[in-house]
TORKOL-4160 file (C-alpha; in steps of 0.2 Angstrom, whole numbers, padded with zeros to 4 digits, m for minus):
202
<pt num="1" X="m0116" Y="m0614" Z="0072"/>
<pt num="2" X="m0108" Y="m0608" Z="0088"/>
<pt num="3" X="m0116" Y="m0607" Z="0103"/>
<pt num="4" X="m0108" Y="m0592" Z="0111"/>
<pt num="5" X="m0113" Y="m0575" Z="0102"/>
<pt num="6" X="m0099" Y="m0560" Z="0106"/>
<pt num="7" X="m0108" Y="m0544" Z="0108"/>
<pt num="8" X="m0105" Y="m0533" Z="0094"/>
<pt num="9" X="m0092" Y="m0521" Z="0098"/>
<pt num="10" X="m0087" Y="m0503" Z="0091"/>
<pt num="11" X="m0073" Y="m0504" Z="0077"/>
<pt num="12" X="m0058" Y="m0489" Z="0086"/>
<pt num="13" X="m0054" Y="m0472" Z="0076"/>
<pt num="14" X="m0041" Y="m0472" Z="0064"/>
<pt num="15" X="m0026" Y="m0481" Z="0058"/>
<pt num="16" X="m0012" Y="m0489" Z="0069"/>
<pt num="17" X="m0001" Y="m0478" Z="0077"/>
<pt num="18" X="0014" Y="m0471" Z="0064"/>
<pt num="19" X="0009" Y="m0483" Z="0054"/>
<pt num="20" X="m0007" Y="m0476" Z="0048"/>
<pt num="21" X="m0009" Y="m0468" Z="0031"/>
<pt num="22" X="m0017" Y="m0453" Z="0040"/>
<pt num="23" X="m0001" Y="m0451" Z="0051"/>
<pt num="24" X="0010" Y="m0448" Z="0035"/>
<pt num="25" X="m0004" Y="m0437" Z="0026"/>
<pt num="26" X="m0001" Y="m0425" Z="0042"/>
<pt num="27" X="0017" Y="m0426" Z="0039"/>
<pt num="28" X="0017" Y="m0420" Z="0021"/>
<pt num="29" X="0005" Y="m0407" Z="0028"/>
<pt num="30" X="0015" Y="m0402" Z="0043"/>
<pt num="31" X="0032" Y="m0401" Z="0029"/>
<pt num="32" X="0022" Y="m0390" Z="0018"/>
<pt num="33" X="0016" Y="m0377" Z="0032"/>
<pt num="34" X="0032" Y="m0376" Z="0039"/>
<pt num="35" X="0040" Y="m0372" Z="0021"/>
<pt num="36" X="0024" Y="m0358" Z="0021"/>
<pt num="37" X="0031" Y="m0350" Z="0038"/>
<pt num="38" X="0049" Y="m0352" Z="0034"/>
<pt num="39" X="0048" Y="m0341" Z="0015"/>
<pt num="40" X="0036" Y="m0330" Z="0026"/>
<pt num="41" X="0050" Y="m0327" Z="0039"/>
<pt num="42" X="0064" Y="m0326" Z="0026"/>
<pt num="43" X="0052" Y="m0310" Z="0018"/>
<pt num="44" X="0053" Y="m0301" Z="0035"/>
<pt num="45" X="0073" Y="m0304" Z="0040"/>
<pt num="46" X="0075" Y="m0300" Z="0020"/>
<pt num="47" X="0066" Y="m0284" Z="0023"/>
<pt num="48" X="0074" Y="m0281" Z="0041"/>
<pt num="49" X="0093" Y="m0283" Z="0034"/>
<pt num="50" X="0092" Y="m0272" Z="0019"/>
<pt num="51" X="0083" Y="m0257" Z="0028"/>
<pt num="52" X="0095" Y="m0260" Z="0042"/>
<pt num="53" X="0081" Y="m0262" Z="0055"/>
<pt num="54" X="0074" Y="m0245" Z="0050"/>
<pt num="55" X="0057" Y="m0251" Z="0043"/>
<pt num="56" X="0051" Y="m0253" Z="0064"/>
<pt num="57" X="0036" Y="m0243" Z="0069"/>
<pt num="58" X="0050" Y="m0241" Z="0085"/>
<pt num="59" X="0067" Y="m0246" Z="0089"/>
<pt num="60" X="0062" Y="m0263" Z="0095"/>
<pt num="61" X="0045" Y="m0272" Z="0098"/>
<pt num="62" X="0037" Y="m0272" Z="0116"/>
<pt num="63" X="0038" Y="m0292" Z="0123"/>
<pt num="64" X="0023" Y="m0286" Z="0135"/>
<pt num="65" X="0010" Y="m0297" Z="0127"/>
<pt num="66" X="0022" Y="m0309" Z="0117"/>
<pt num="67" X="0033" Y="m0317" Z="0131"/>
<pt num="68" X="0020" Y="m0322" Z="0141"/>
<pt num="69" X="0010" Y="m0328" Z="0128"/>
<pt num="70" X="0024" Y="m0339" Z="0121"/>
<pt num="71" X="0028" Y="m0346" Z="0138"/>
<pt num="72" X="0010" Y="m0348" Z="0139"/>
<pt num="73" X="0011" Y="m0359" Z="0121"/>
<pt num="74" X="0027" Y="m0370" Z="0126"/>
<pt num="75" X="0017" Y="m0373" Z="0142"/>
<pt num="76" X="0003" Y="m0378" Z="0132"/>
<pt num="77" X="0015" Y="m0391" Z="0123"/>
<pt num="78" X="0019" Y="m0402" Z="0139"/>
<pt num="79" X="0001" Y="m0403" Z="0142"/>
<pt num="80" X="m0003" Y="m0413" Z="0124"/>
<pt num="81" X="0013" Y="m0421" Z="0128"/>
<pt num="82" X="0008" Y="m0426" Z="0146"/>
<pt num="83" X="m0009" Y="m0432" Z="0136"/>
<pt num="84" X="0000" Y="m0442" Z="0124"/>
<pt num="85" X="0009" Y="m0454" Z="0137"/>
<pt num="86" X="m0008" Y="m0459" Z="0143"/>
<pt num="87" X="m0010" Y="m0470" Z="0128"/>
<pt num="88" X="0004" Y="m0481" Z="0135"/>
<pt num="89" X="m0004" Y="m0485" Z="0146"/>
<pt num="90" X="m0024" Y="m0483" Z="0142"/>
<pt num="91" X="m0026" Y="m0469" Z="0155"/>
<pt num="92" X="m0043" Y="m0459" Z="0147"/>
<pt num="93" X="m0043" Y="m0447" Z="0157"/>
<pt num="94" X="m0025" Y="m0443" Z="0155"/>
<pt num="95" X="m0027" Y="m0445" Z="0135"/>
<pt num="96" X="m0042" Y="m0433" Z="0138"/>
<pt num="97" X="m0038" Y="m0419" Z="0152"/>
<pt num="98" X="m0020" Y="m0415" Z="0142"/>
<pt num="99" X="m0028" Y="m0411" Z="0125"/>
<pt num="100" X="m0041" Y="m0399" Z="0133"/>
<pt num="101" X="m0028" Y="m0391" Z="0145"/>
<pt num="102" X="m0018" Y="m0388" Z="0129"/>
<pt num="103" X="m0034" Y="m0378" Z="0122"/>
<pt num="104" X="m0037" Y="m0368" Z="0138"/>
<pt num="105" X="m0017" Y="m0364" Z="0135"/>
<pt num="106" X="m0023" Y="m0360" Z="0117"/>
<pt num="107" X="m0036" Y="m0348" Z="0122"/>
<pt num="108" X="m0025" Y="m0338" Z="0134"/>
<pt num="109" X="m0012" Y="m0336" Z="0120"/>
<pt num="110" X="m0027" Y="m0329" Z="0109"/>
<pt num="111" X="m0031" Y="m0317" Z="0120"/>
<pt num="112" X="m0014" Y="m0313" Z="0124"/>
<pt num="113" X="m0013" Y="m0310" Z="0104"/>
<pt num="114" X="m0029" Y="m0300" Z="0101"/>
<pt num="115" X="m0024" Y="m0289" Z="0114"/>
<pt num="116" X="m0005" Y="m0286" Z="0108"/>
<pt num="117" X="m0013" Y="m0282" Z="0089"/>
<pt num="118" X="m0026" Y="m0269" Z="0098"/>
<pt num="119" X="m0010" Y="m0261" Z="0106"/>
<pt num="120" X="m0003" Y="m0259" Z="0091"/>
<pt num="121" X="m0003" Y="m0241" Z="0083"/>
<pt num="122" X="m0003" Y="m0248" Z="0065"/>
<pt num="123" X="m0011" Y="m0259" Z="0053"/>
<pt num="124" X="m0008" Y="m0273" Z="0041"/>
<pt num="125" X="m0014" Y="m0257" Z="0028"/>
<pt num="126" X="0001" Y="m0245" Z="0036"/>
<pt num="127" X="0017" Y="m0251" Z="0029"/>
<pt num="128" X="0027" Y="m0265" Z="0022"/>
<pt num="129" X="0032" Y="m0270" Z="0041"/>
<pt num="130" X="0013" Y="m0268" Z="0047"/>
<pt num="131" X="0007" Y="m0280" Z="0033"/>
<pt num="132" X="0021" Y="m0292" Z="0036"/>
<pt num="133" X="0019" Y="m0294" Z="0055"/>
<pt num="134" X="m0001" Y="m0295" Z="0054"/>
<pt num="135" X="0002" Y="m0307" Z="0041"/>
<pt num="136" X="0013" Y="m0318" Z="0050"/>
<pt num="137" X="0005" Y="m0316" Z="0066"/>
<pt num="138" X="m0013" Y="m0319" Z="0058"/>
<pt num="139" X="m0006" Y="m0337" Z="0049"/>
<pt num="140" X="0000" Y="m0343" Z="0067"/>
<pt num="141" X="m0017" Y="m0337" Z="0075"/>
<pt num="142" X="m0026" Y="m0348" Z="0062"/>
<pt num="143" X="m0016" Y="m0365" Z="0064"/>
<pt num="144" X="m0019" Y="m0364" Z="0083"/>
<pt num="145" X="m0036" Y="m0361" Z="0079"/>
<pt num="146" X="m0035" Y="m0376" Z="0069"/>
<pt num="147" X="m0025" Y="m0387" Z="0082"/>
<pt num="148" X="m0037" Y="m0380" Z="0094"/>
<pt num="149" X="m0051" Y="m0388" Z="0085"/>
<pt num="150" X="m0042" Y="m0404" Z="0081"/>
<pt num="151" X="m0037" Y="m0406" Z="0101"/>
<pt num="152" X="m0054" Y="m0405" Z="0106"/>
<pt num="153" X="m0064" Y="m0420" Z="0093"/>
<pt num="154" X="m0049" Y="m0429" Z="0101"/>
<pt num="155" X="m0053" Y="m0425" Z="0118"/>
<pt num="156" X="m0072" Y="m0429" Z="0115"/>
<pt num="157" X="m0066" Y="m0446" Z="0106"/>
<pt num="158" X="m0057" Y="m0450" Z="0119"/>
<pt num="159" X="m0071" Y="m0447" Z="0133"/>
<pt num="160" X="m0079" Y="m0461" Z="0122"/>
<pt num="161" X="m0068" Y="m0473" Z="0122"/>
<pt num="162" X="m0062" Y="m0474" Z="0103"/>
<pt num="163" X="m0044" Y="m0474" Z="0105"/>
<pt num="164" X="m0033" Y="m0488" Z="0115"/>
<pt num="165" X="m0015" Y="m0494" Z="0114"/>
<pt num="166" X="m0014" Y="m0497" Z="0095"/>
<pt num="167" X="m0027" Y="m0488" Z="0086"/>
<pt num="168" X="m0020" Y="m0470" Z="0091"/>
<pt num="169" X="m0019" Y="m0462" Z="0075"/>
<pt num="170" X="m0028" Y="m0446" Z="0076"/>
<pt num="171" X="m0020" Y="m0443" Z="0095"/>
<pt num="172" X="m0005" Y="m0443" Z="0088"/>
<pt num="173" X="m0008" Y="m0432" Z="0072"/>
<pt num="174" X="m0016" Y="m0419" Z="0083"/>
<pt num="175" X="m0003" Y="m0419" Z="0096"/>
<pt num="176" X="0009" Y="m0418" Z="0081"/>
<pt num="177" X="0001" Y="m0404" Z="0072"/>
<pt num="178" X="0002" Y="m0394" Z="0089"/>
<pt num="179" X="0019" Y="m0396" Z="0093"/>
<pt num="180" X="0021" Y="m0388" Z="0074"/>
<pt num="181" X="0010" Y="m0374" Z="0080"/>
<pt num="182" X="0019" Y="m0372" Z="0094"/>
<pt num="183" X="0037" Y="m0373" Z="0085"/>
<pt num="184" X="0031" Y="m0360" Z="0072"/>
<pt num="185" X="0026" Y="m0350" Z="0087"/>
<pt num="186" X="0042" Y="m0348" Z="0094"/>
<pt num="187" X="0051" Y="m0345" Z="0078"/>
<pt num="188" X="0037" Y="m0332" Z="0077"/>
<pt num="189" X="0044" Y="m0326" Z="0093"/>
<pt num="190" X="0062" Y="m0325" Z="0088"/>
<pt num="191" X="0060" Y="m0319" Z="0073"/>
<pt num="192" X="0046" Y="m0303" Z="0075"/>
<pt num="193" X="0050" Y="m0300" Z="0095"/>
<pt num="194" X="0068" Y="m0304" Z="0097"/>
<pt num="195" X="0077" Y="m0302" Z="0081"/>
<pt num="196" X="0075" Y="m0283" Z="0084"/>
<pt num="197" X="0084" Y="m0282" Z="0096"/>
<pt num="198" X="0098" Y="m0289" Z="0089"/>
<pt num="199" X="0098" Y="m0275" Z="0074"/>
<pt num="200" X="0101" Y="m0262" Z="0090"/>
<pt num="201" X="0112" Y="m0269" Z="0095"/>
<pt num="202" X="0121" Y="m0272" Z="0081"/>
């Protein structure tokens, strides 16, 4: 029997890096909600090209509300990206401070989004183009939400010390899953805000 007793020491969250089953899970996830935004985009260019732009509430949307908010989502993309290279080199705090400024980044673009819905003099109940920009927009609004969620249980695991340089699994899904939300977000952009524009000018 051995003399020297090792302390009992907490098993680390989730698989190995890329390696981990849960890493290729989120994948198959991410695949399947970017195939979801991408028929849900088509439907609204399908509608804008064969009414010739003429189904807009006006001739083109107002980017008062939607550019800053997009800049305010790329932004919030550096920060979970700034996060992530902390696990190189087992900076907690780094691994901790970039997820939660990613969620303050979140929140702003909420706002940002409530408020551009409340300036709005239509409803998803108006028309097809009010039911197709409120659906869009909503879908978005609902996977930040749930990257926002997924940022923070990382963040708070993090603050306890469940992650190092191998088992970062769950960092790494979350960080993926918010630069998806951040991709669809500026496809959002193009599509609804700038696309638009465009159609006028053509």
């Amino acid at each position: 029997m051995s003399d020297v007793t090792a302390a009992p020491r907490a098993l680390p969250i989730g698989g190995i890096g890329h390696i981990g089953v849960g890493w290729w899970g989120a994948m198959c996830v991410i695949v399947t909600e970017t195939a979801l935004f991408g028929y849900l985009l088509f439907a609204y260019l399908y509608c804008a090209v064969i009414t010739d732009g003429n189904w807009l509430p006006q001739k083109a949307p107002s980017l008062h509300f939607a550019l800053p908010a997009t800049l305010v989502l790329v932004a919030s993309s550096g920060a979970v990206w700034w996060g992530e290279r902390g696990l190189r080199r087992s900076a907690r705090l780094q691994v901790c401070i970039g997820p939660i400024a990613a969620v303050l980044f979140g929140t702003a673009f909420a706002v940002l989004q409530t408020l551009e819905w409340r300036s709005k003099d239509f409803s998803w109940r108006t028309d097809a183009y009010g039911s197709m920009f409120f659906t869009i927009t909503g879908m978005h609004l609902a996977h930040l939400l749930a990257g926002m969620l997924a940022l923070l249980i990382v963040a708070l695991w993090s603050v306890l010390g469940y992650f190092d340089v191998r088992h970062n699994a769950p960092v790494l899904i979350a960080a993926a899953y918010w630069h998806f939300v951040v991709a669809m977000g500026v496809a959002v952009f193009f599509v609804l805000y700038l696309s638009p524009y465009l159609l006028v000018a053509g």
